[in-house]
VOPAGU-2260 file (C-alpha; in pm, 1 decimal, decimal comma):
REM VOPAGU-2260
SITE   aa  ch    i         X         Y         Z
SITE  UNK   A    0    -652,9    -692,8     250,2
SITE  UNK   A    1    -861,3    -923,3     504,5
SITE  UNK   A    2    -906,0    -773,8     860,0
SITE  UNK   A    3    -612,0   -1023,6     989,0
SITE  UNK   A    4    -338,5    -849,7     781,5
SITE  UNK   A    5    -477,4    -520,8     904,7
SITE  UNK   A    6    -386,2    -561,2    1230,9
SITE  UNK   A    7     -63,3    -682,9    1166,1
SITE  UNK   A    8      34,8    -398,7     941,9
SITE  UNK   A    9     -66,9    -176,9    1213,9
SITE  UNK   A   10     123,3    -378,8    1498,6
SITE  UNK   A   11     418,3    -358,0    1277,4
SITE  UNK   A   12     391,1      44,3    1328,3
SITE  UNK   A   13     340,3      22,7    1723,4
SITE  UNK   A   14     664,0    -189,3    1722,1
SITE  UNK   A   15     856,5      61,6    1511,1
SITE  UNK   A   16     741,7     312,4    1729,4
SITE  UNK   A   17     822,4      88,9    2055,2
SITE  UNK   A   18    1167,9      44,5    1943,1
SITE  UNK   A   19    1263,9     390,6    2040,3
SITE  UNK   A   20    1215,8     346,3    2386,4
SITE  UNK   A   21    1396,5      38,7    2355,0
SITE  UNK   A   22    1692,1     163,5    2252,2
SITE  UNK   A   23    1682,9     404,2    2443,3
SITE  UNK   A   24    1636,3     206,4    2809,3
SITE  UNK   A   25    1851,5     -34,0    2954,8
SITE  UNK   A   26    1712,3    -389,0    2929,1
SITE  UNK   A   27    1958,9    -580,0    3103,5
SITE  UNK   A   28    1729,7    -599,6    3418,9
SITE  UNK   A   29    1450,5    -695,9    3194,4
SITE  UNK   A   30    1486,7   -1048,7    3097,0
SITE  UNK   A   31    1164,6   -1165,9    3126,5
SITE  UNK   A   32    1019,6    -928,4    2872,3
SITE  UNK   A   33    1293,0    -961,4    2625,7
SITE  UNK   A   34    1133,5   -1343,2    2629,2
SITE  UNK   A   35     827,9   -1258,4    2590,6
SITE  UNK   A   36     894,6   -1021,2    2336,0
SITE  UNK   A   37    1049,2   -1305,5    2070,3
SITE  UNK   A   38     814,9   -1564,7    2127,2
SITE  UNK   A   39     512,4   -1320,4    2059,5
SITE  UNK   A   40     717,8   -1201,9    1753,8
SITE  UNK   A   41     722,6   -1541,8    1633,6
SITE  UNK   A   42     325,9   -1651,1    1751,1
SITE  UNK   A   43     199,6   -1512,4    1438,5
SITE  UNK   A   44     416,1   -1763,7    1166,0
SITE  UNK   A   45     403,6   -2065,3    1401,1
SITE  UNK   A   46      37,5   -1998,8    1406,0
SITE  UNK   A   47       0,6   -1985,6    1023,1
SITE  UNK   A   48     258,2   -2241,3     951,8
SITE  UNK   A   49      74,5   -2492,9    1224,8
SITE  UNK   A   50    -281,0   -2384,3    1066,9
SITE  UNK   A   51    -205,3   -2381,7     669,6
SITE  UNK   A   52      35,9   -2711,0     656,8
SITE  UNK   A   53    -140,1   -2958,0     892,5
SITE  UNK   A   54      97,1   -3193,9    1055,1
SITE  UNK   A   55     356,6   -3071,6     798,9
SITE  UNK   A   56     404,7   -2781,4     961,0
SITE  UNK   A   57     450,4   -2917,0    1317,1
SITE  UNK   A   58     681,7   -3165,7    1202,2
SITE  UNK   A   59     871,5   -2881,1    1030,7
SITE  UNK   A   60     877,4   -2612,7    1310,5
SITE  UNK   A   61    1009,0   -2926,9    1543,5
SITE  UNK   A   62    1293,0   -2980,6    1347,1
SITE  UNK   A   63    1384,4   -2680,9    1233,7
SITE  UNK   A   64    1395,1   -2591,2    1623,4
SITE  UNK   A   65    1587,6   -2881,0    1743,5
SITE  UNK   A   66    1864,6   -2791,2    1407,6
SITE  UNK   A   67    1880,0   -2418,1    1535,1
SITE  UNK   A   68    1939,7   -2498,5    1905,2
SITE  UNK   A   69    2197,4   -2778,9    1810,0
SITE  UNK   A   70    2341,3   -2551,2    1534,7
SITE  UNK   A   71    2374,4   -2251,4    1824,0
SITE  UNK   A   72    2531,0   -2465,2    2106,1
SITE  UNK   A   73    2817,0   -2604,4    1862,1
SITE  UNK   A   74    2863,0   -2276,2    1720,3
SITE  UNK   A   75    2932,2   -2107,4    2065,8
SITE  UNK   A   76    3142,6   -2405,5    2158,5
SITE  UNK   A   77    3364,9   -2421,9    1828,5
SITE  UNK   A   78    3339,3   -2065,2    1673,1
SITE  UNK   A   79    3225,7   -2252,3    1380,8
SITE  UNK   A   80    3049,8   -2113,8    1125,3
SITE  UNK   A   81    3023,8   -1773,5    1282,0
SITE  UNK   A   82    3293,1   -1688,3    1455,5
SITE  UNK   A   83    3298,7   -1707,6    1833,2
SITE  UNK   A   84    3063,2   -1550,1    2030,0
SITE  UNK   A   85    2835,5   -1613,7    2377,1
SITE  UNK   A   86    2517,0   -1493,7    2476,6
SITE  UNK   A   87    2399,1   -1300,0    2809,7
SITE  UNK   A   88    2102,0   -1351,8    2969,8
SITE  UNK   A   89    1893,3   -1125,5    2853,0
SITE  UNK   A   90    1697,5   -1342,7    2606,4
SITE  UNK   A   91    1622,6   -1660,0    2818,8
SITE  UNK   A   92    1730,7   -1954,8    3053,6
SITE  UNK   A   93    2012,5   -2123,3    2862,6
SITE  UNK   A   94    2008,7   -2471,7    2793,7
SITE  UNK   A   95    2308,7   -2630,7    2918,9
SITE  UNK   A   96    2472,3   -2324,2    2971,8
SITE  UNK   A   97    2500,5   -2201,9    2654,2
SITE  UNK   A   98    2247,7   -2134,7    2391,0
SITE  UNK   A   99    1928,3   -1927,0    2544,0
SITE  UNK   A  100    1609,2   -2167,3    2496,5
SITE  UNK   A  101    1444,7   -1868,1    2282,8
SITE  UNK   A  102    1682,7   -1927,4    2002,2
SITE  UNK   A  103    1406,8   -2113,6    1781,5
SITE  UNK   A  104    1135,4   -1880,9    1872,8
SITE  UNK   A  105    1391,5   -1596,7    1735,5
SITE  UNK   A  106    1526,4   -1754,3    1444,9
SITE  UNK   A  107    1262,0   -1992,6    1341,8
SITE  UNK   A  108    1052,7   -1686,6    1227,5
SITE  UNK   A  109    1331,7   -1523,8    1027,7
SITE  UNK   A  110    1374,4   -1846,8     828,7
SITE  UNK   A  111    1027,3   -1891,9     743,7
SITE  UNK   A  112     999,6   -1590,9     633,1
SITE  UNK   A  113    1288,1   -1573,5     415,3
SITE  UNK   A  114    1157,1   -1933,1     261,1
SITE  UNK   A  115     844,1   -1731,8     193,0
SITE  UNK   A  116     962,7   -1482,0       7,7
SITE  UNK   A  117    1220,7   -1721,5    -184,2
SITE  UNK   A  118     917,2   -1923,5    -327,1
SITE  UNK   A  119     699,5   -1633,4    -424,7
SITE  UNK   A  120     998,2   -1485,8    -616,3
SITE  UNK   A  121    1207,2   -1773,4    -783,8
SITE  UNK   A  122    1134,6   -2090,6   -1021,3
SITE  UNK   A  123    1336,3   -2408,3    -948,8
SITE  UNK   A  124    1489,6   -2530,6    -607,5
SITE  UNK   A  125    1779,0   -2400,8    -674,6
SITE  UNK   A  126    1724,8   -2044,8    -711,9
SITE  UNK   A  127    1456,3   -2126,2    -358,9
SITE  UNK   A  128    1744,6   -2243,2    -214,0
SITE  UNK   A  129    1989,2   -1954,9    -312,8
SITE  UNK   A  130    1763,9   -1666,0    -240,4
SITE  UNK   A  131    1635,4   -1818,6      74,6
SITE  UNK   A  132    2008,8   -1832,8     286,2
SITE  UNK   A  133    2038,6   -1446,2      83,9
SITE  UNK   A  134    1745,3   -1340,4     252,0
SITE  UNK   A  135    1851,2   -1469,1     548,5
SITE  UNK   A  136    2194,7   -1330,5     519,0
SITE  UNK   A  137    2022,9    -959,9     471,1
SITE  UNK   A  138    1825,0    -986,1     797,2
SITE  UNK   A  139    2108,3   -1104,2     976,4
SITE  UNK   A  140    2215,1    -788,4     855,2
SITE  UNK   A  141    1963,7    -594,4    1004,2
SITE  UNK   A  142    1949,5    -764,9    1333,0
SITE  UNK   A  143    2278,1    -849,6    1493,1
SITE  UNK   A  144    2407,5    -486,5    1499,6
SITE  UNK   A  145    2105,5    -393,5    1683,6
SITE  UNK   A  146    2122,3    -758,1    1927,7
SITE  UNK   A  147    2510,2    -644,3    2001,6
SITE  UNK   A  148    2436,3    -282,4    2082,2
SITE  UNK   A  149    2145,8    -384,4    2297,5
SITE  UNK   A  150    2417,8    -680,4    2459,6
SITE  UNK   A  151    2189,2    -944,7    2334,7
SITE  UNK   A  152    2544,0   -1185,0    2281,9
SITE  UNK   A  153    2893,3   -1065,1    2282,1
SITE  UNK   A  154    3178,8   -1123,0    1993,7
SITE  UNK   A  155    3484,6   -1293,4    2089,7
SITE  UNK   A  156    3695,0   -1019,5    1829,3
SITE  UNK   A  157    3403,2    -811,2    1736,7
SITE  UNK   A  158    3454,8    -725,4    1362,1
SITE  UNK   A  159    3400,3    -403,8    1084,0
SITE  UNK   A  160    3020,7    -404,6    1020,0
SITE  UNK   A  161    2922,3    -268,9    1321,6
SITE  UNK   A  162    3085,2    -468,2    1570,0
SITE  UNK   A  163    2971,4    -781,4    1375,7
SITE  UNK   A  164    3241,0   -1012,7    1225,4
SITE  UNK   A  165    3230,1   -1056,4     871,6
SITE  UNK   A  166    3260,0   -1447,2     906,7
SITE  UNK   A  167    2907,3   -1436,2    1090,9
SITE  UNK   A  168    2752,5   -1371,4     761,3
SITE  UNK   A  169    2891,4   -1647,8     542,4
SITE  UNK   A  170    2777,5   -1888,3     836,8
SITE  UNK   A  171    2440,3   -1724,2     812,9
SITE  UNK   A  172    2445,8   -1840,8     468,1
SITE  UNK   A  173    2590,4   -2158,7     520,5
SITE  UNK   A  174    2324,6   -2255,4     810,5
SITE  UNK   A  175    2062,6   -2087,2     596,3
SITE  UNK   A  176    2079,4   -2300,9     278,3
SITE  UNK   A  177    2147,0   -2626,8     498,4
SITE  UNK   A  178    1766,2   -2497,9     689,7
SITE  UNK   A  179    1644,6   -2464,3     327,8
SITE  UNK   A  180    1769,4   -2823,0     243,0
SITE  UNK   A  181    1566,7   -2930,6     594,1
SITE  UNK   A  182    1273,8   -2790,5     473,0
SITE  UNK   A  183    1265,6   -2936,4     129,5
SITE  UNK   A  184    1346,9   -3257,3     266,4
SITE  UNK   A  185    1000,6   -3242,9     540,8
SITE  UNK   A  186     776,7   -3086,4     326,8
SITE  UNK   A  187     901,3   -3177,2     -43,7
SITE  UNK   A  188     708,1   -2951,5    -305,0
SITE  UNK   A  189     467,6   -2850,2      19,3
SITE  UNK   A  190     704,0   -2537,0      47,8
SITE  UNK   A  191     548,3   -2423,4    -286,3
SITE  UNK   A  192     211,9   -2409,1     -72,2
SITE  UNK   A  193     354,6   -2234,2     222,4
SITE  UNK   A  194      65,3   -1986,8     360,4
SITE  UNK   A  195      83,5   -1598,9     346,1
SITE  UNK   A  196     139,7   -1624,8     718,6
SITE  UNK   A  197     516,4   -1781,3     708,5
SITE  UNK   A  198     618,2   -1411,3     613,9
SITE  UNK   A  199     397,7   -1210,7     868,0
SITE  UNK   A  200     668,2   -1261,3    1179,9
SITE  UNK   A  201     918,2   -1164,1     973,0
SITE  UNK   A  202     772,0    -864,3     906,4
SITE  UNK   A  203     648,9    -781,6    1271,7
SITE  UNK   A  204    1071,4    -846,1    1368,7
SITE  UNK   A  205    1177,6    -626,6    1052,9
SITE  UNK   A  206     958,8    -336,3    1155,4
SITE  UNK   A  207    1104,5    -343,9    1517,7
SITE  UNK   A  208    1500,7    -387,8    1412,1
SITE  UNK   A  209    1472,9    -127,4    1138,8
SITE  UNK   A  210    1307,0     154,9    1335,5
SITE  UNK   A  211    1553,9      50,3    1614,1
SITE  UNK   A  212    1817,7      84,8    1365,4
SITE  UNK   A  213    1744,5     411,9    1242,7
SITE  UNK   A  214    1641,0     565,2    1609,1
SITE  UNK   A  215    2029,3     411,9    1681,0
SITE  UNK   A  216    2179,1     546,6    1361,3
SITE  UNK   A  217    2291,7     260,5    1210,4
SITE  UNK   A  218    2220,6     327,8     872,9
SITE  UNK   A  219    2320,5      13,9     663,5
SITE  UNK   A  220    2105,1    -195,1     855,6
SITE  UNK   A  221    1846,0      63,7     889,7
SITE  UNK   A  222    1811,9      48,5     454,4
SITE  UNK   A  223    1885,4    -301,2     449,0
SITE  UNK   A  224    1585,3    -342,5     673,7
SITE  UNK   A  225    1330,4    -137,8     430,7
SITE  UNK   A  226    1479,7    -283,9     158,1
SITE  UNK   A  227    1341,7    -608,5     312,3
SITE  UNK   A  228     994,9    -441,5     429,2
SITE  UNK   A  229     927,2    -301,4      90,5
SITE  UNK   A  230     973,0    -682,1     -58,9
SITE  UNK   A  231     745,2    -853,3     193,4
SITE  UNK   A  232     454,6    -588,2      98,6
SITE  UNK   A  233     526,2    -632,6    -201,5
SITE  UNK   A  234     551,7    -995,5    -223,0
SITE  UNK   A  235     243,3   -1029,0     -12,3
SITE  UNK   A  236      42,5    -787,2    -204,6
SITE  UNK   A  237       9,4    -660,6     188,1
SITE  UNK   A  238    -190,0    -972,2     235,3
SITE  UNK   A  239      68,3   -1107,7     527,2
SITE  UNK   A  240    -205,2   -1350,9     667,7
């Protein structure tokens, strides 16, 4: 373990550790460091993505942001694929009204990630494919409970798992594989030779929602989001740069 994924392992304690006091202080008034926040979550991937891939990696963090704000604005406007839903402003400015100009820097991260971990644990594109939208499905899972308690975004008809409609997820899945499908398409068999990096927002974000989870007592999320930790160390070897 180089000196690099040192440090992260031990940031992704301090953030456990910082997500008690999150839950337990009303952010609302705080906008400017819930910003903040998600784009230095998602500094570390960008930064590894950007490094390891050469242009491929710009290209692909440009359109992969461009498909997540599009894919967020119709979403809030139709209902469609996850069920209808608006954001406050807690997380950012929003562009045009509607979808909070952090969105990429939020999900971006997740994705590439989830790709990550796909790659290093499946042959074949379709099982990357598959197990990428999964993944992405489980830390949906682990997130959106926490984002709604916290008044991230609201639910039209909030639904069973936590507040979360169950409708949310199959979009996740949905908008997942299609992201998967992006990312084959810019980087063709590159994704095969994504660095150790892609994975080390995720697990920065993971470490924050699941502590948050359990210090909340949501306790589906809170194993769902170990579950998750436990395969990016082990994935990674905990070599997560």
């Amino acid at each position: 373990m180089n000196l690099k994924s040192a440090v992260i392992l031990f940031t992704g304690v301090i953030l456990a550790a910082v997500s008690y006091f999150v839950v337990n202080v009303n952010i609302s008034g705080y906008s400017i460091i819930s910003v903040l926040f998600i784009m230095a979550l998602a500094l570390p991937s960008f930064l590894a993505i950007i490094r390891g891939m050469d242009g491929h990696g710009v290209i692909l963090i440009l359109i992969l942001g461009v498909y997540a704000i599009v894919l967020e604005t119709i979403a809030i406007i139709t209902g469609f694929p996850y069920s209808g839903f608006h954001y406050t402003g807690i997380i950012g400015l929003k562009l045009l009204g509607y979808t909070p100009f952090t969105v990429p820097f939020a999900w971006l991260p997740i994705f590439l990630g989830c790709a990550y971990l796909a790659k290093e644990s499946v042959d074949g594109l379709p099982g990357f494919l598959l197990l990428t939208a999964f993944l992405a499905v489980l830390c949906d899972m682990v997130i959106d409970p926490m984002a709604v308690a916290l008044r991230f975004w609201v639910w039209d008809n909030p639904g069973i798992f936590y507040g979360v409609p169950l409708q949310n997820f199959a979009g996740w899945l949905l908008t997942g594989f299609l992201a998967a499908l992006i990312l084959l398409a810019v980087l063709r068999d590159g994704f095969r030779e994504m660095p150790e990096g892609s994975v080390s927002s995720l697990y920065l974000i993971m470490c924050f929602w699941t502590a948050a989870s359990l210090f909340t007592g949501l306790e589906v999320p809170f194993i769902t989001g170990t579950v998750i930790i436990t395969l990016i160390l082990y994935r990674t070897g905990l070599r997560l740069w």
